[in-house]
C-alpha positions in Angstrom: 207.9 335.2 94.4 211.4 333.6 95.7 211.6 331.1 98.0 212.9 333.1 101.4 214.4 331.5 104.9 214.0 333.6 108.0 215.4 332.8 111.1 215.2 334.2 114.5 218.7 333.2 115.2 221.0 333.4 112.3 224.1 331.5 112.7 227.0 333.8 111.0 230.1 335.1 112.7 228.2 338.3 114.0 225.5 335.9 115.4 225.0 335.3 119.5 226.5 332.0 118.8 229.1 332.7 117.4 230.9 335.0 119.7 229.7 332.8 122.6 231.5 329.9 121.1 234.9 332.5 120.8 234.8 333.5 123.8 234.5 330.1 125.4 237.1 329.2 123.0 239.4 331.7 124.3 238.8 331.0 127.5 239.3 327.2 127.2 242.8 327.8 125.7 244.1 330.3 128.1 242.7 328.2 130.9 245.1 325.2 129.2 248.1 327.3 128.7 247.8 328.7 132.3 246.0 326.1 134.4 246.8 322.7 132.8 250.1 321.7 131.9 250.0 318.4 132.0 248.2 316.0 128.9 245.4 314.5 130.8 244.7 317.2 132.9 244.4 319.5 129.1 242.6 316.8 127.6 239.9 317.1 130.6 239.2 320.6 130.2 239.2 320.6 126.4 236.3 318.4 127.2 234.6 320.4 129.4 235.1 323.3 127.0 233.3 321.7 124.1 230.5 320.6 126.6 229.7 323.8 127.1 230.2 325.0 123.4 227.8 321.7 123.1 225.0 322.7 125.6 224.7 326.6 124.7 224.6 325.5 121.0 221.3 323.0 122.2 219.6 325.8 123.9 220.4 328.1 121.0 219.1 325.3 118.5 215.7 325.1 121.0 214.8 329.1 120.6 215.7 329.2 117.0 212.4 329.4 115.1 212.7 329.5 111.4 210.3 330.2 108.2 210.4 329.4 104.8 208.3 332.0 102.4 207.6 330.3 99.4 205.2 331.2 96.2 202.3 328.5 97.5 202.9 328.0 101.0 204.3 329.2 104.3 206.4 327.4 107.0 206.8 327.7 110.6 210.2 325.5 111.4 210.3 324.8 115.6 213.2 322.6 116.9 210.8 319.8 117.6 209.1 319.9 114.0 206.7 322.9 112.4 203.7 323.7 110.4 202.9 324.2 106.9 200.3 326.5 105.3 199.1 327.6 101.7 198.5 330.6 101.2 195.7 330.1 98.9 194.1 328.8 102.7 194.9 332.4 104.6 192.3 334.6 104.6 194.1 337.3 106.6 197.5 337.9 108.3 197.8 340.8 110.5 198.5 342.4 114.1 196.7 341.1 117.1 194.7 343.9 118.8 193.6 344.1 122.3 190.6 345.6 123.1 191.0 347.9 126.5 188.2 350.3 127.3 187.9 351.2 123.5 190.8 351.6 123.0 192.5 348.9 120.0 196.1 348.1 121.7 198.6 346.2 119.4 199.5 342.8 120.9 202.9 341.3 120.5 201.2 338.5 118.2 200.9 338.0 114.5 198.0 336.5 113.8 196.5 334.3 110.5 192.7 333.7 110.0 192.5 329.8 107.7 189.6 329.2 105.6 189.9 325.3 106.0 191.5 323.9 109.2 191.6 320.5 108.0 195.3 320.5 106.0 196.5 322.6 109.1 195.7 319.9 111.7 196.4 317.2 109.2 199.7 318.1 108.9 200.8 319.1 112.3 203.0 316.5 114.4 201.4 315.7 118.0 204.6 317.6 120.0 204.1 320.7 117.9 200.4 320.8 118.7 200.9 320.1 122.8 203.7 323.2 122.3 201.2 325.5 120.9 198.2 324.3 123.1 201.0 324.7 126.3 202.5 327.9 125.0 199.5 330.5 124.4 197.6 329.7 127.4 198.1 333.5 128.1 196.8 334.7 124.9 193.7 332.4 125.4 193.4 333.6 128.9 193.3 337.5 127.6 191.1 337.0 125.4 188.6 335.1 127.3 189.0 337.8 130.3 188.0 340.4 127.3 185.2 338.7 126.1 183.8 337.9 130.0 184.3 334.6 130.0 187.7 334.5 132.2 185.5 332.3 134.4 185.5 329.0 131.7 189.1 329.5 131.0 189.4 326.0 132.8 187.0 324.6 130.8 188.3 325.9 127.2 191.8 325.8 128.0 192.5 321.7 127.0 188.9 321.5 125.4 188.9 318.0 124.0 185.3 317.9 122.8 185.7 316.4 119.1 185.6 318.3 116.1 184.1 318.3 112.8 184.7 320.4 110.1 182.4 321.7 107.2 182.2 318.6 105.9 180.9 316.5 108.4 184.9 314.8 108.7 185.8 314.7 113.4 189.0 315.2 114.5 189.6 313.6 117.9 192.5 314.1 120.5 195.1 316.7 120.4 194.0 317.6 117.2 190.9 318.3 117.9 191.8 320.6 121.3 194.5 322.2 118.6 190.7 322.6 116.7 189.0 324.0 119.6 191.4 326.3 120.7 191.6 327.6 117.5 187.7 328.0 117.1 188.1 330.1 120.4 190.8 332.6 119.4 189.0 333.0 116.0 186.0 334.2 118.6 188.1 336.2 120.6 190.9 338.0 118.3 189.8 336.7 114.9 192.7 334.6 114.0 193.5 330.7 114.0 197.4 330.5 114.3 199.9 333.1 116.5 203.4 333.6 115.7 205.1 335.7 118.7 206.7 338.6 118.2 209.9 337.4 120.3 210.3 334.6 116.8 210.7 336.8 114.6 214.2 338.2 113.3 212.5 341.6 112.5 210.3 344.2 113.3 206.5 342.5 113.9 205.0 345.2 111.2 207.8 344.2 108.8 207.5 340.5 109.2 203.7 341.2 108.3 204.2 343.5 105.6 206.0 340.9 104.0 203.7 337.9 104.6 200.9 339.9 102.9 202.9 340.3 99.9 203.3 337.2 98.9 199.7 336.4 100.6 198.8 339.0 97.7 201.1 337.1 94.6 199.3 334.0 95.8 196.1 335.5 95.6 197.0 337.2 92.6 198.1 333.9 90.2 
């Protein structure tokens, strides 16, 4: 399989960006030919228009979450690091489902069952693991009110009890909350790791139709 890299915010010329950073542009010049005749007073708001251009493209770089798609593993990139998994260590990508009296409703959540969770939490960095334990508080919440036990969210939310895997090896700290947490969505929707619907730069039912493809090449070699 070729090596792919998605992003939720592509920067080209037809990208969010980039017409913020014409328009702004645009404005900035008009606003000198019209407003600022003079050198220093130019000079100030030329500076003031490229702090602008500077601070949208921060908070642009800050919500862009990219992947890379390779033929042995699979990347999340976040602006403060990412994580890293093989594929021959998924057992299962798919939809999140919500379970509402009977009734299976899709959740806007891709989810990824591990076999091993040790190379996943070895490789993690600490900010990455406090963004994901922060982040999907609400999709720990719903699934704990579905299973009945709304009542010890508080207690499983930042669950630091230590760890140990199949192997008898303990995880301690953030790693092993980032453990627990996963142990408890496993319970609860059957997956380890989430991937919102909002990162993605395509339909969710795309984004897992491709996954599973090269989850299958992987599987397949």
């Amino acid at each position: 399989m070729e090596t792919l890299h998605l992003s939720n915010q592509p920067l080209d010329f037809r990208s969010p960006f980039a017409k913020i950073v014409g328009w702004l542009l645009t404005i900035g010049v008009l606003f000198l030919v019209m407003y600022a005749p003079g050198l220093q007073q130019a000079l100030l708001t030329l500076v003031a228009v490229c702090s602008v251009i500077g601070f949208v493209y921060l908070m642009i770089q800050k919500a862009t979450v990219g992947y890379t798609l390779t033929a042995t593993h699979f990347q999340q990139h976040l602006f403060k690091g990412g994580w890293v998994v093989k594929w021959t260590n998924i057992s299962k990508i798919g939809i999140c489902h919500y379970d509402q009296e009977g009734w299976q409703q899709p959740l806007p959540w891709i989810g990824i069952k591990l076999k091993d969770y040790s190379p996943y939490l070895e490789s993690i960095c600490p900010r990455i693991a406090t963004e994901i334990l922060l982040s999907q508080r609400a999709l720990l919440y719903l699934g704990a009110r579905q299973h009945n036990q709304g009542t010890r969210f508080e207690d499983i939310v930042l669950d630091s009890t230590p760890y140990k895997n199949n192997r008898g090896e303990e995880f301690k700290g953030l790693q092993a909350m980032l453990a627990n947490r996963m142990a408890y969505q496993r319970r609860y929707f059957d997956y380890d790791i989430f991937i919102s619907a909002q990162d993605l730069d395509r339909p969710i039912e795309e984004f897992v139709g491709l996954t599973r493809r090269y989850l299958a090449a992987a599987e397949a070699d």
